[in-house]
C-alpha positions, 0 to 999 in steps of 0.5 A: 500500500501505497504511503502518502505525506498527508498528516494522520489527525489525532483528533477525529471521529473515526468508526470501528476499521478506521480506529485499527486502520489508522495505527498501521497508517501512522506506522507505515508513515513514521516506523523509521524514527520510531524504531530508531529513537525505541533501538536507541533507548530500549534496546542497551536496556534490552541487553541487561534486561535479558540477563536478569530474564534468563537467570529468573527462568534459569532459577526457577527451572533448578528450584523446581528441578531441585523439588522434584528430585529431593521431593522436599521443601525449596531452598533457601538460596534457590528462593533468593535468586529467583526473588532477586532475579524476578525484582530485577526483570520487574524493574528493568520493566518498569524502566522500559515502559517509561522510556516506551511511554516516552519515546512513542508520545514524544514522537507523536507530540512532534507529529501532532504539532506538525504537517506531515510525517517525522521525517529526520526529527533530531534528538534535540527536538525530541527532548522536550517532549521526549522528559515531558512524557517520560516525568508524566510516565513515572507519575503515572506509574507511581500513582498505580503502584500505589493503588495496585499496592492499597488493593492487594492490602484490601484483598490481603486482609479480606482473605485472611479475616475470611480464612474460613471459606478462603477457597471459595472467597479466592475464586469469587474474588478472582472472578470478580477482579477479571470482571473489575479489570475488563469494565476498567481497561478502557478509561484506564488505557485513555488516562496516559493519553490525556495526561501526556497530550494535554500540556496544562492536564493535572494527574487528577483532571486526567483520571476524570476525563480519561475515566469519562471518555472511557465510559462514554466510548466503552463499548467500541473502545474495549472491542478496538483493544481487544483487536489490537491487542489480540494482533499485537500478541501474535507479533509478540508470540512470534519474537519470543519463540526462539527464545522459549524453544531454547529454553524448554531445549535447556530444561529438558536436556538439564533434567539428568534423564538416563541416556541423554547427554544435556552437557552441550546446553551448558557450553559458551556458544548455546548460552550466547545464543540462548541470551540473543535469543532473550534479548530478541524477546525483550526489545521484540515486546517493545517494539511490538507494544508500542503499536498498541500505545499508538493505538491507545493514542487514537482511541482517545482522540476519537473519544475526545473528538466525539464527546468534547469536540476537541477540534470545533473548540479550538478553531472556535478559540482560535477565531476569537483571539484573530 
């Protein structure tokens, strides 16, 4: 298909094809400063990010190894290491969503801004958007950790008072927190879009209105995302299965079965492309999740268009100030 110079509106009331559509459009118009600037960021923490995801997999495959053999409790220092490996990915994780955040908003700050498509965008002007959208990432991370922490200590302590019926509770309370995330995902997924795109939006004013734009397009928004999301899955699938055959190889040829020589799992060459093979999973889940921050982007423009008239508003301002 052919791709053309012509500027792809953020705000604009688009039906349930053009609301997909729109993402490949604005990727096949603008992949290369996208990719560039996500290699520039994501892929050096990609680097140590796979270290700290192999050596979790690594941990847990010998803790379990361990229990089967000895048929026993867990040791101590088996325990340790996947804990300190898990809180490890976590974190690189974390530092990786924010500078996704970042890269991908601050780009489409630029375009937004703009009349056509990111052609040679240079670090220096991608820097003001660029700490602009990654401070109001972190903001926005902190402020769902703290409310992902207050839940689990709710939830903690609702199980523990019920300790009685704690079985039946777990699955009532799991069933209903699926429920609570599914009617919850599309005011949430438009909270960092308003946050980040509107330059005078508070953090509170954010949760309302992505909340309000969320509710009010509920229906085609979370069928959008589902799609989406479903596309960018398979992608994602596809990235890491190199790395999920080489562990599963790594784990059956480790496991000491009579007859089966797994030493040449264990040499430099196979462990070096076994962590290639790591890195590939954590930059390839980037590039392919930032398709969906994109399209989290559009959805909310389609929101704010069809219920605020963002564009009918602003010429409306900009007539009165001519």
């Amino acid at each position: 298909m052919q791709v053309t110079d012509e500027k792809i509106k953020l705000y604009a009331v688009r039906d349930f094809g053009q609301r997909l559509s729109v993402v490949m459009d604005f990727l096949r118009q603008n992949w290369k400063p996208l990719l560039l600037y996500l290699t520039y960021f994501l892929l050096p923490l990609s680097l140590v990010q796979a270290l700290s995801l192999n050596g979790f997999m690594n941990s847990y495959s010998e803790l379990i190894g361990g229990m089967a053999q000895q048929a026993g409790e867990p040791s101590t220092e088996g325990i340790i290491s996947l804990a300190l490996n898990l809180l490890a990915f976590l974190g690189f994780y974390m530092v990786g969503a924010v500078l996704m955040y970042a890269v991908v908003y601050g780009l489409m700050r630029i375009y937004e801004r703009g009349t056509g498509p990111l052609t040679g965008v240079t670090w220096q002007e991608l820097k003001p958007d660029f700490m602009l959208s990654m401070k109001r990432s972190v903001i926005l991370m902190l402020a769902g950790l703290l409310v992902g922490v207050g839940v689990l200590l709710v939830v903690g302590v609702f199980v523990a008072l019920a300790s009685l019926v704690t079985a039946m509770l777990i699955i009532v309370l799991y069933m209903v927190l699926i429920a609570v995330v599914v009617v919850l995902a599309p005011p949430l997924s438009l909270i960092t879009p308003a946050y980040i795109f509107e330059d005078d939006m508070t953090l509170v004013n954010a949760v309302k209105k992505g909340c309000r734009l969320g509710f009010g397009t509920w229906l085609s928004t979370i069928g959008v995302m589902l799609l989406l999301g479903l596309i960018i899955n398979i992608v994602s699938q596809f990235l890491s299965m190199p790395w999920s055959i080489m562990f599963f190889i790594k784990v059956i040829f480790g496991l000491g079965i009579d007859g089966i020589d797994g030493s040449w799992t264990d040499n430099v060459f196979y462990n070096f492309a076994y962590y290639l093979t790591g890195v590939l999973q954590c930059f390839g889940g980037y590039v392919a999740t930032s398709a969906l921050l994109i399209g989290a982007a559009f959805l909310y423009g389609h929101a704010a268009e069809k219920l605020d008239g963002i564009t009918v508003n602003d010429n409306i301002r900009n007539f009165e100030n001519l």
